[in-house]
C-alpha positions in Angstrom: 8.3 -30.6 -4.1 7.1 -28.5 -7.1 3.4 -30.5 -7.3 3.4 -30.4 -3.6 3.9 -26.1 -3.5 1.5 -25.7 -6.6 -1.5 -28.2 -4.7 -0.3 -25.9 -1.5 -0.9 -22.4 -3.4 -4.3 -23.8 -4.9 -5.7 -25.2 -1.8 -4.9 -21.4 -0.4 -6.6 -20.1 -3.4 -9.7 -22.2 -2.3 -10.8 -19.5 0.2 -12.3 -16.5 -1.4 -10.2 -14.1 1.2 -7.1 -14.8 -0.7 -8.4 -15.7 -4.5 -6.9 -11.9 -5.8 -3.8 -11.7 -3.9 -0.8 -12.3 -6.2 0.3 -15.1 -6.9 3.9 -14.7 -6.4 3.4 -13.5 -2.7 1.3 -16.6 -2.0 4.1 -18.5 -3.7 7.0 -17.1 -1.2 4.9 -17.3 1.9 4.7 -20.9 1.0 7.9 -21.5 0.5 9.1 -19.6 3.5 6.0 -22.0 5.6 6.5 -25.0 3.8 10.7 -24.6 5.0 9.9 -25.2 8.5 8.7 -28.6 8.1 4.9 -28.6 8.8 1.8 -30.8 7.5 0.6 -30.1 4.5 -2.8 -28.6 6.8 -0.8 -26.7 9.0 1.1 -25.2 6.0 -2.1 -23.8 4.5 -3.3 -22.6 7.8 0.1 -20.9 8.2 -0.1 -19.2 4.7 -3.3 -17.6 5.1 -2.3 -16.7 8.8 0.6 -15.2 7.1 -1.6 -13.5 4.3 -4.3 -12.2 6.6 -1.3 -10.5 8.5 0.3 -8.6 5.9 -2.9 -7.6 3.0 -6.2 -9.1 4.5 -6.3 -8.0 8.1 -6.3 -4.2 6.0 -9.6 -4.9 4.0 -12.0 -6.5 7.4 -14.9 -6.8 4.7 -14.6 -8.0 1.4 -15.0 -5.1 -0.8 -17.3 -5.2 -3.9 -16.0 -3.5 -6.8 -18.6 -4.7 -8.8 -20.6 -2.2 -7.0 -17.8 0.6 -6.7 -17.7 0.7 -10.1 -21.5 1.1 -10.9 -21.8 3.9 -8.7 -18.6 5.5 -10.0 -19.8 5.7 -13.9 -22.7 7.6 -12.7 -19.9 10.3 -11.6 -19.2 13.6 -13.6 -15.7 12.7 -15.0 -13.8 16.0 -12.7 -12.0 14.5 -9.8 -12.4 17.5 -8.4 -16.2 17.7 -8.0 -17.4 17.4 -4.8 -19.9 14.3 -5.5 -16.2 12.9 -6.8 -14.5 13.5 -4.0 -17.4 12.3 -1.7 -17.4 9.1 -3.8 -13.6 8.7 -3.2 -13.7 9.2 0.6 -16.7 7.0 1.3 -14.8 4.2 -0.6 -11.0 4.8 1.0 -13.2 4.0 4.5 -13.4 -0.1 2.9 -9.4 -0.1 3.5 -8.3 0.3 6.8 -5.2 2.3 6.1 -7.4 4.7 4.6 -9.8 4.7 6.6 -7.6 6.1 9.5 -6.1 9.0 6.8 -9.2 10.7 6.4 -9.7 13.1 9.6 -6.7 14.6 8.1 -6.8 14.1 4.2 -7.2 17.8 3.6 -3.8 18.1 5.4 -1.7 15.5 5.4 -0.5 15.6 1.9 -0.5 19.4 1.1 1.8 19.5 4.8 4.1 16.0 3.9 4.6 16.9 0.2 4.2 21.0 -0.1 8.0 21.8 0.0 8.3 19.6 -3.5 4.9 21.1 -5.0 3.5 20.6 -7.9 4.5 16.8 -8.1 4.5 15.8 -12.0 5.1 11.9 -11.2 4.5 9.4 -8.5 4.7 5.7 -7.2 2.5 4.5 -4.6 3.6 0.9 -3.2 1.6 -1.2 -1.8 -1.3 1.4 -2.2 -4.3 -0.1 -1.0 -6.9 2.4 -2.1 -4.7 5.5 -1.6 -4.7 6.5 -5.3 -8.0 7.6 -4.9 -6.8 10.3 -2.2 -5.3 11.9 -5.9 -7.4 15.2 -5.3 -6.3 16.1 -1.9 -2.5 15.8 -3.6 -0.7 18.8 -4.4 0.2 17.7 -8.2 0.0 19.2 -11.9 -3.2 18.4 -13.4 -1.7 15.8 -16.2 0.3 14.1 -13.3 1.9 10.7 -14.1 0.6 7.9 -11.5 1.3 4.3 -11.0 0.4 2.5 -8.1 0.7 -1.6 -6.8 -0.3 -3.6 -4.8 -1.3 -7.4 -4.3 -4.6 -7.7 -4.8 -5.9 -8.4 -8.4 -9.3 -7.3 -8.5 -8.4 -3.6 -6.4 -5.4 -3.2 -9.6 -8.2 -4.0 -12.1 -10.5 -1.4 -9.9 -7.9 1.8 -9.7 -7.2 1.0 -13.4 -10.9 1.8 -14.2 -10.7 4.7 -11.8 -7.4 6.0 -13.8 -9.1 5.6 -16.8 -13.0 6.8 -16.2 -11.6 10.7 -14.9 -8.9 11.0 -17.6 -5.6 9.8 -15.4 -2.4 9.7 -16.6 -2.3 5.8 -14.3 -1.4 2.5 -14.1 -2.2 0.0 -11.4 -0.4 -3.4 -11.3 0.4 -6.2 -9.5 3.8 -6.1 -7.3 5.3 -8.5 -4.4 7.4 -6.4 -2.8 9.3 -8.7 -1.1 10.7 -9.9 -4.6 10.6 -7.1 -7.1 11.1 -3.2 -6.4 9.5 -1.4 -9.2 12.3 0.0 -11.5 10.3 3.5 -12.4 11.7 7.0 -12.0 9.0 9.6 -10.5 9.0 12.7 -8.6 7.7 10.7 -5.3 7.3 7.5 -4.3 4.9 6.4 -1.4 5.8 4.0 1.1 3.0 4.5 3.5 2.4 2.3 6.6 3.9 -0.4 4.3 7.1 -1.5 6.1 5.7 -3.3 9.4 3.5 -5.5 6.7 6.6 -6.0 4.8 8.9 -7.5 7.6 6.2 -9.8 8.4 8.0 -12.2 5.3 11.4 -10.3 5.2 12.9 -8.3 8.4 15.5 -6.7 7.1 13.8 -5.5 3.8 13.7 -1.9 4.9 16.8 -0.4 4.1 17.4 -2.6 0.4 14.1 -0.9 -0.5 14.4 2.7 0.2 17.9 2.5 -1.2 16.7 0.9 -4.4 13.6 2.5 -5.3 15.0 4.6 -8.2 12.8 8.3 -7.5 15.0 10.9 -5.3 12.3 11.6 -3.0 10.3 8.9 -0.3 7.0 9.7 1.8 7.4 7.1 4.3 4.9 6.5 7.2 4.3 4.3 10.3 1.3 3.8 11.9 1.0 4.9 15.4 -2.1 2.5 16.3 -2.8 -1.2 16.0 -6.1 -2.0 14.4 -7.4 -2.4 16.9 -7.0 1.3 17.9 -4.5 0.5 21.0 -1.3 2.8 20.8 0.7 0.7 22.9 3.7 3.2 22.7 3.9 2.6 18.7 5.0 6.2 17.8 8.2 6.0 19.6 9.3 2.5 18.4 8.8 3.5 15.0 10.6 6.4 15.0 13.3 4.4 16.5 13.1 2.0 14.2 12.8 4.3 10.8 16.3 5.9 12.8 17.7 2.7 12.4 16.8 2.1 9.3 18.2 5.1 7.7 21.4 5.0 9.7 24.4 5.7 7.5 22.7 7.4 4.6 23.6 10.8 4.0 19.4 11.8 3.7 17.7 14.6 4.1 15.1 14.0 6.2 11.5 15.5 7.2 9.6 14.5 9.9 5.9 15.0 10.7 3.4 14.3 13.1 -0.4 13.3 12.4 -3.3 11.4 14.9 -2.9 8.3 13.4 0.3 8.5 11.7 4.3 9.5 12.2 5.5 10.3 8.3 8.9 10.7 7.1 9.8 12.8 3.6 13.7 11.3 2.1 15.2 13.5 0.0 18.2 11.0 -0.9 
């Protein structure tokens, strides 16, 4: 059974789409695919099905950090200069969640998070690019920021980012469905991450906004597909981020953007 999983997980690996996505997540999707009795070919065709639902459907091109980088260390080091910031917006439109923040970037942050201004600490979860939104975030200038995700070679990228403009940040690898990152911050981000999330585990909502340790959660929905279709999204999402809260004596803000319906916890 063990050789059979580990020939599973490699065979995955094969295709370049899934190469930097961690291993542990590739691991449990196997072993949840692998549990409902299929061929070994169906099982690696369920994986990356799997997979491309939850982290690859968010990234439609593969992005080339390579290239990212080389433009980036050509930068003046002040996150705040505008060829900065113009570099950072052009490359949050590779990730799709991203991409769809940035008609309201200048807002959404300073509106969301301006009643626990200046933030000194944060966690981003599952993070895709967001880190580099770090300018348009009301915070003190020597802020603390960590940030995961699943993809290997985008951790290894935001850890050069951290590092080239003088960033108090780590990036690392997480599977959320597994670990919950045991780190106390000001802030932790849980943007558009829950839908992806329940793809492996439905009921892993409420177990992690319980136990992520900081007091305070920006949580957020989408309210399109990817396909841009609203199909009534905002309201079951709100319904659903009622449910999952139910019974928890939380502080809660709610507020209204184009593409998304965000929530600030104050547990």
């Amino acid at each position: 059974m063990k050789e059979n999983l580990e020939l599973l997980i490699q065979e995955v690996q094969r295709n370049s789409k899934y190469r930097h996505i961690d291993r542990q997540l590739i691991e449990n999707v196997a072993i949840l695919e692998t549990a409902k009795g299929r061929s070994f070919k169906d099982s690696v065709k369920a994986v990356r099905n799997k997979l491309h639902q939850i982290a690859n459907a968010y990234q439609p091109t593969s992005i080339s950090y390579t290239k990212i980088i080389e433009k980036m260390i050509s930068l003046p080091t002040d996150l705040k200069h505008p060829s900065v910031r113009t570099f950072c917006q052009e490359t949050m439109r590779l990730h799709t969640s991203t991409r769809e923040r940035l008609p309201e970037l200048e807002t959404f942050f300073l509106t969301s998070l301006g009643s626990m201004a200046p933030i000194t600490s944060l966690l981003d979860v599952a993070c895709g690019l967001n880190p580099l939104a770090l300018a348009w975030m009301p915070t003190t200038p020597d802020v603390r920021v960590y940030a995961c995700d699943v993809f290997g070679d985008q951790i290894d990228f935001l850890n050069r980012f951290f590092t080239y403009f003088g960033i108090n940040g780590q990036a690392f690898s997480c599977d959320l469905t597994q670990t919950i990152p045991e780190i106390e911050v000001d802030v932790t981000f849980i943007l558009k991450t829950i839908p992806c999330l329940e793809q492996i585990d439905k009921n892993i909502a409420p177990r992690l906004l319980a136990n992520i340790k900081s007091k305070n959660l920006l949580v957020s929905f989408p309210t399109r597909s990817l396909a841009g279709q609203g199909k009534g999204m905002r309201q079951n999402y709100n319904q659903h981020f009622q449910e999952i809260v139910n019974g928890h004596n939380w502080r809660i803000s709610q507020f209204s953007f184009s593409n998304e319906e965000a929530y600030l916890i104050q547990k």
